[in-house]
Steps between C-alpha positions, in 0.01 A plus 500: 500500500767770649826371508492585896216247521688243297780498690307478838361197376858362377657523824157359660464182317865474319354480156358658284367343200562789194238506169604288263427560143168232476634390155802356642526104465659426853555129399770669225599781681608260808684240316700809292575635880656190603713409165631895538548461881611175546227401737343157590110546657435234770124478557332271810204312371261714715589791254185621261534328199570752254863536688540077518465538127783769461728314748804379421471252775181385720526303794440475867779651823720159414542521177523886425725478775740292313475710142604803675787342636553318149410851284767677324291797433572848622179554647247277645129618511329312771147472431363450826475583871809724652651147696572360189668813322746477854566130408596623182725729620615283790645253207567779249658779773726666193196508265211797470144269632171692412141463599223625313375656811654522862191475659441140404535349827424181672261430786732197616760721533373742660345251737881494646627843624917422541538661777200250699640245311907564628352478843288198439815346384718630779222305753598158315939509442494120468234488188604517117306736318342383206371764284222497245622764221206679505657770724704820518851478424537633924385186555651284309801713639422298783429132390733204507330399222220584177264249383222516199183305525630271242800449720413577824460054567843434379682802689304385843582157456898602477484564836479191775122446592607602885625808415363816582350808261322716470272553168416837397305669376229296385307276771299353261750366275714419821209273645473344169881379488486403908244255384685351184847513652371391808648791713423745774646834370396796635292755287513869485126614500497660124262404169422612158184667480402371206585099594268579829205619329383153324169348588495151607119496490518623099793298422302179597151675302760563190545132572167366475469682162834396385498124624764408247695794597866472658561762819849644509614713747803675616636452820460811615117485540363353860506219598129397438543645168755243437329229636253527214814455248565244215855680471689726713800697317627818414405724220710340270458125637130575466598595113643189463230319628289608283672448167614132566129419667250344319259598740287831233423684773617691764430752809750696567570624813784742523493851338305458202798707280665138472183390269607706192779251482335221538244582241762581302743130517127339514238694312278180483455456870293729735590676801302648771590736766432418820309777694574670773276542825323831398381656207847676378771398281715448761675179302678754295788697691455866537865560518568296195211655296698803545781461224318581179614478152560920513689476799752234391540711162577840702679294751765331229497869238571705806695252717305523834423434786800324583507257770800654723668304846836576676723288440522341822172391492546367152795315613315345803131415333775329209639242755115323604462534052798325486416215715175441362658436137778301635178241651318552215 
């Protein structure tokens, strides 16, 4: 390949992933990266498992939240999709934040343009707006408040049950907490892809084959999806679950990344994916799928990409951050 072509391609997709010598252990080349660079790698649970396993820290938008505020390294790696490399930065503004690759994006987020969502907000000056952190930092720039699925109840309920908000951008998890904190917020019209895509019809046949078999699901799935559930939580409630259950087996319905986990903290219980309504694999996340082991080592030897934001915007996403910790 010319080196005209490469660089077409650089500035077309914003990475490009260089050879790397094949007899290269990336497991030790990675950990030597961080002890030289001081740098901490945060990894969601949806990640592929070969970067859970060279994490430093694993967790879902809660609790990597809180290590990157809590980190004292010089540079956090943020294994996952580009809205939680802005938290990251949001809490760590002085710090360099990294992403294995800038293109890992997130179909809730993008399911809320700012500038629709400024207006929609503008239409409704009496409502607080509660915001579920799977956004852009330009709109958290423009929330009263960020919640997490595991503390999206709790941050609702601090508000009086008459009061008005708005919940965005997730309509299923908003329609879930209306019902269990017996409230009529009002939703922004945004989803996750992947939470959409589950198959009530299968879940129940996985069901009749798995009769002893607990269904957890995260709140982010429809609502007749959750109907069907034994537990509701987020990725690391679900976790939880299943370690202190002594239920042996479980279908899992959230992204099925979360299962290497809970194979590992429970490798004599069995967990099943639940499928989704076609014949893809659309329970694993594209955009996550796209950090792989290569790119996090070129990402953390060559420093980049770097997740960049003025600092007004950092300042202002910071304030909703802020809030959420305080209730939380």
């Amino acid at each position: 390949m010319n080196n005209k072509f490469k660089q077409q391609i650089i500035e077309k997709v914003g990475f490009f992933e260089q050879d790397i010598d094949p007899s290269l252990d990336l497991f030790e080349e990675i950990q030597d990266l961080k002890k030289q660079k001081n740098a901490v790698i945060l990894a969601h649970f949806y990640q592929d498992a070969d970067i859970q396993d060279v994490s430093d820290f694993i967790g879902d938008s809660l609790s990597l939240a809180r290590e990157a505020l809590q980190s004292s390294a010089d540079i956090i790696v943020f294994a996952g999709v580009h809205f939680m490399a802005e938290t990251a930065k949001i809490l760590n503004p002085t710090r360099k934040v990294l992403v294995p690759d800038l293109k890992a994006g997130c179909s809730l987020s993008d399911s809320c343009p700012p500038a629709l969502f400024e207006r929609f907000r503008k239409d409704h000056p009496d409502h607080t707006v509660i915001t579920y952190i799977n956004c852009s930092a330009q709109i958290k720039a423009l929330s009263d408040v960020i919640c997490t699925s595991s503390n999206a109840k709790k941050i609702v309920e601090s508000f009086p049950e008459d009061h008005p908000i708005i919940f965005a951008p997730d309509k299923n998890l908003g329609a879930y907490l209306n019902v269990i904190t017996n409230r009529k917020m009002l939703l922004w019209n945004g989803a996750c892809m992947v939470h959409e895509i589950f198959s009530q019809r299968k879940i129940n046949l996985l069901r009749e084959k798995y009769p002893k078999a607990a269904v957890i699901v995260h709140p982010e799935c429809e609502t007749t999806i959750i109907e069907l559930a034994d537990f509701i939580g987020s990725t690391n409630q679900l976790l939880d679950y299943t370690v202190k259950s002594n239920i042996q087996q479980f279908i899992v319905v959230t992204e099925s990344g979360i299962i290497h986990q809970m194979k590992k903290k429970s490798p004599y219980k069995e967990f099943i994916p639940a499928p989704p309504d076609n014949a893809c694999a659309c329970n694993n996340c594209p955009h996550m799928k796209l950090n792989t082991l290569e790119k996090l080592y070129l990402c953390l030897k060559n420093e980049n990409p770097e997740i960049t934001m003025s600092n007004d915007l950092l300042e202002k996403a910071l304030i909703p951050m802020q809030r959420m910790i305080e209730l939380s």
